[in-house]
N, C-alpha and C positions, 0 to 999 in steps of 0.2 A: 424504882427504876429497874430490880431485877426484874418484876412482875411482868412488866411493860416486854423486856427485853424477851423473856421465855415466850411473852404472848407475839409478840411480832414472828418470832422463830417460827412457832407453831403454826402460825396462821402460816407464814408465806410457804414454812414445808407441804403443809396441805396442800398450797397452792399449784407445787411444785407436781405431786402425787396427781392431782386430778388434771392439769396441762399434762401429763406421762399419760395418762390413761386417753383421755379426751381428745388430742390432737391429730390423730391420724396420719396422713402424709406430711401436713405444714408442719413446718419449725416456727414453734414462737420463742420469744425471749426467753422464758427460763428452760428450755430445754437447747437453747444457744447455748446458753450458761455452760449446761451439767454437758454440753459436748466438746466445750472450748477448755473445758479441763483435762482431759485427755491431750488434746493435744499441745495445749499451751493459750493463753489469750490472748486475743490479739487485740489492738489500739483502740477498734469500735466499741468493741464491750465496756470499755473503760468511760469513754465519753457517751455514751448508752446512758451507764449509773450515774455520771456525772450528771447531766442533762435533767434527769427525773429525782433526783437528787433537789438540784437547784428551781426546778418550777416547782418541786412541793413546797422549796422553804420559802418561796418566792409567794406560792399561794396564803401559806400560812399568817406569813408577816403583816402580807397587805390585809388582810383580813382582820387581823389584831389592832393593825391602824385604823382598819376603816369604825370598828366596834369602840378603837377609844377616840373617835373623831365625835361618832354619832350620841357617845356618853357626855360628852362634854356640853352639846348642844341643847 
């Protein structure tokens, strides 16, 4: 679980490093992020991570369903 956890970190820091570099004039989501810190965050952000939160686990599940549905058959 730490393995997973330093790998998630790493990867999305990267992620974060190349949207900085890459982006130009657009704001995308993680440079919302690292500017909403400065100033404080406000409500959208929150329901942003919420949102992508809940369709991943949302994707995740149904897919586990769907893989012990098709096992059974």
């Amino acid at each position: 679980i730490v393995a997973a956890a330093m790998l998630a970190f790493s990867l999305s820091f990267d992620d974060f490093i190349v949207t900085n570099f890459t982006a130009g004039q657009s704001v995308t989501f993680p440079l919302f992020v690292y500017g909403s810190k400065l100033k404080g965050f406000p409500p959208q952000l929150f329901v942003i991570g919420t949102l992508m939160f809940v369709v991943s686990l949302a994707l995740v599940l149904g897919a586990e369903l769907w893989r012990r549905r098709r096992a059974v058959q």
